[in-house]
N, C-alpha and C positions, 0 to 999 in steps of 0.2 A: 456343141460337141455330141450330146445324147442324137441330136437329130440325124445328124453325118453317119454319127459309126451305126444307128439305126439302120440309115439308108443302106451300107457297106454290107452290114449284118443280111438283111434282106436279098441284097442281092447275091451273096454269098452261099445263101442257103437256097435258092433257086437253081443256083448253078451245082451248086454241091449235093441237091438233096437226095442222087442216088447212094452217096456215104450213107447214109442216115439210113437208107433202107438197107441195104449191105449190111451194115450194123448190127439193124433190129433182127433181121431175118438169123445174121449168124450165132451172135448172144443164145437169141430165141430158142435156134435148134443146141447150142451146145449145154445151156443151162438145162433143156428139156428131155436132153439121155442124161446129162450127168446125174440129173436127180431122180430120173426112171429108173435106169438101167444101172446107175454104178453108187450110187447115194443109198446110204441108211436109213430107212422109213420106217416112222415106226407104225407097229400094226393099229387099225382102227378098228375100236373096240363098240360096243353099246352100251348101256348105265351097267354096273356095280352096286347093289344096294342089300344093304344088311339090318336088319333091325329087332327089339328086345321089346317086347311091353313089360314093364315090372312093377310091381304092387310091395310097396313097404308098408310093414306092420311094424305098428311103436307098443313101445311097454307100459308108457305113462299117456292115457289117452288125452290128461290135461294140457302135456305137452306134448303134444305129436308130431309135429313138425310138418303139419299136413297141409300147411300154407307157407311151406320154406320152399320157395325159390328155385327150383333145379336147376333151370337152365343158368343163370345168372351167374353161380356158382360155383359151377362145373364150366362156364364159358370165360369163367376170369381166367387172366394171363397166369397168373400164380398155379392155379390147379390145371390149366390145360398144360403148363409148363413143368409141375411134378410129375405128370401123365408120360410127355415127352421124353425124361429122364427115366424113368421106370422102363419106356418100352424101345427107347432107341437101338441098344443093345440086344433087342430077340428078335426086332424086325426089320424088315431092309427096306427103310422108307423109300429109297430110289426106285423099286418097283412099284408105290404105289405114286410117285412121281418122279421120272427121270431126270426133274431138273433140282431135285431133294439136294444133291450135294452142293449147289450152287447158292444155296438156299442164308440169308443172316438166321441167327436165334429168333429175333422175332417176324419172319418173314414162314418159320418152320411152326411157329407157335399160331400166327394166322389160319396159317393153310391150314392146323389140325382143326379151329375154331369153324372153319369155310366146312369139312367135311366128316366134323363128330356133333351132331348134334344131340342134343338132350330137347325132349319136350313135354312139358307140365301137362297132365290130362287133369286129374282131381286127387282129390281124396287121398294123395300120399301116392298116386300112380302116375310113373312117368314112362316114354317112349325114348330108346338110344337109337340112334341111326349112324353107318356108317357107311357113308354115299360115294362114289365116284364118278362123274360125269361122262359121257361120249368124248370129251375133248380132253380128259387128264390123259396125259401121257402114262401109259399104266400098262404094268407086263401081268398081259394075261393070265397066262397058267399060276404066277406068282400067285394073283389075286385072289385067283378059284382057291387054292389054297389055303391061303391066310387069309384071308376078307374075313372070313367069321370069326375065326380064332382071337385077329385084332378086336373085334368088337365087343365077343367076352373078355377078355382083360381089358378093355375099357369099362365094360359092365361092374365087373369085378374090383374096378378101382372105385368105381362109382360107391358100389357098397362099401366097401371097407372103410373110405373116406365118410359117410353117412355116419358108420358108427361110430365113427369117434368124436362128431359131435351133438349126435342125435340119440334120444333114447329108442333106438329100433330094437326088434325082438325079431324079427324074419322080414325075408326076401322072396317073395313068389314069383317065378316066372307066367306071364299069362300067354302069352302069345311072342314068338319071333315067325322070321323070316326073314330066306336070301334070295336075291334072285343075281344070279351070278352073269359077267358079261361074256359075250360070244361074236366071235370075228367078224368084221363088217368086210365084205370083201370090197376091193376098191380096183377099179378099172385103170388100165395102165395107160389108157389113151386117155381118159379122162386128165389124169396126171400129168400127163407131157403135153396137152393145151395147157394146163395150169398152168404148168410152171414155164412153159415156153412163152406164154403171154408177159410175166413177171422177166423174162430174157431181153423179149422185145423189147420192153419197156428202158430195159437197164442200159440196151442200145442204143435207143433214141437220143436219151440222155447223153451218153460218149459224143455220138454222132452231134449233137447240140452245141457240147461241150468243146468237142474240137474245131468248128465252123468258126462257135466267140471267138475261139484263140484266134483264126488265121483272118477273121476280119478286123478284131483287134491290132494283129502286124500289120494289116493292109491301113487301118487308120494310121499308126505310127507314120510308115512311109509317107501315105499320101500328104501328113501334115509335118514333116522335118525337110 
């Protein structure tokens, strides 16, 4: 049976195979203005990066806490997750990822873990970073904006959270720094190969797809 409707198949798609091109070629070009010219794209941006160096001073130098763990700490679900409740409400995480609403609890709890980082330098001094990649979906002007703002009341959660179970006496800031992202311009004919390749492809397919069917009915026939 496999050998026959093979045979059928083949032959089928030899004789058929300007469908197939018809196809790719039409998908190609419609898929290739709809997402140029008539599709929502979002802007492409460059990194986003925000960052704090901060130096805690303790009151009890026996117990300093100056081998306590930052990142760890500050990286558990539990604290990243009292983070997320504090600041849901003042920030509009959908700008700094448009698929934010889409998002479970713990998939939103991730992504903050994936882009607040905390990290251990020495001596009680730690570094806050709050990063955005080229490829996060992320409303620029939004960013420019609040990108910093987010990072101090991260900071600021950080401390507050410290002292209530550490003996600290102060907080020094030693060094930050933003470097804020800026438009990637992106070419329109770049785009419409894109995605006109991705058209073609979806054509083929149809085209494939319809060829099984009718050698499929042509096997039926020939063996009833």
């Amino acid at each position: 049976m496999n050998t026959y409707y093979g045979k059928i198949f083949i032959e089928e798609l030899k004789s058929k195979f300007w469908l197939v091109i018809i196809l790719a070629v039409i998908c190609g070009v419609l898929v290739g203005v709809d997402k140029c010219f008539f599709g929502q794209q979002m802007i492409q941006t460059t990194t986003f990066h925000a960052e704090q160096t901060i130096k805690v001073d303790y009151s009890m130098p026996n117990k300093s806490g100056r081998e306590f763990d930052y990142s760890t700490f500050f990286n558990s679900y539990s604290e990243v997750n009292e983070f997320l409740k504090q600041t849901e409400g003042k920030f509009d995480y959908s700008q700094f990822n448009a698929n934010w609403k889409n998002y479970t609890q713990i998939e939103k709890i991730e992504w903050i873990q994936k882009h607040v980082i905390i990290n251990n330098i020495y001596d009680g001094t730690m570094q806050c970073i709050f990063t955005l990649a080229p490829d996060d979906p992320k409303g620029i002007t939004y960013t420019k904006e609040h990108g910093a703002q987010y990072l101090d009341d991260y900071v600021a959660f950080v401390e507050g959270r410290l002292s209530t179970i550490l003996p600290t006496s102060n907080f020094t800031e030693l060094d930050h720094f933003t470097l804020e992202p800026q438009e990637v311009s992106v070419s329109k004919k770049k785009s419409f190969v894109k995605y006109s390749g991705v058209g073609a492809f979806l054509g083929i397919l149809i085209g494939l797809l319809i060829i099984m069917i009718l050698a499929m009915r042509k096997y039926r026939n020939d063996r009833t």
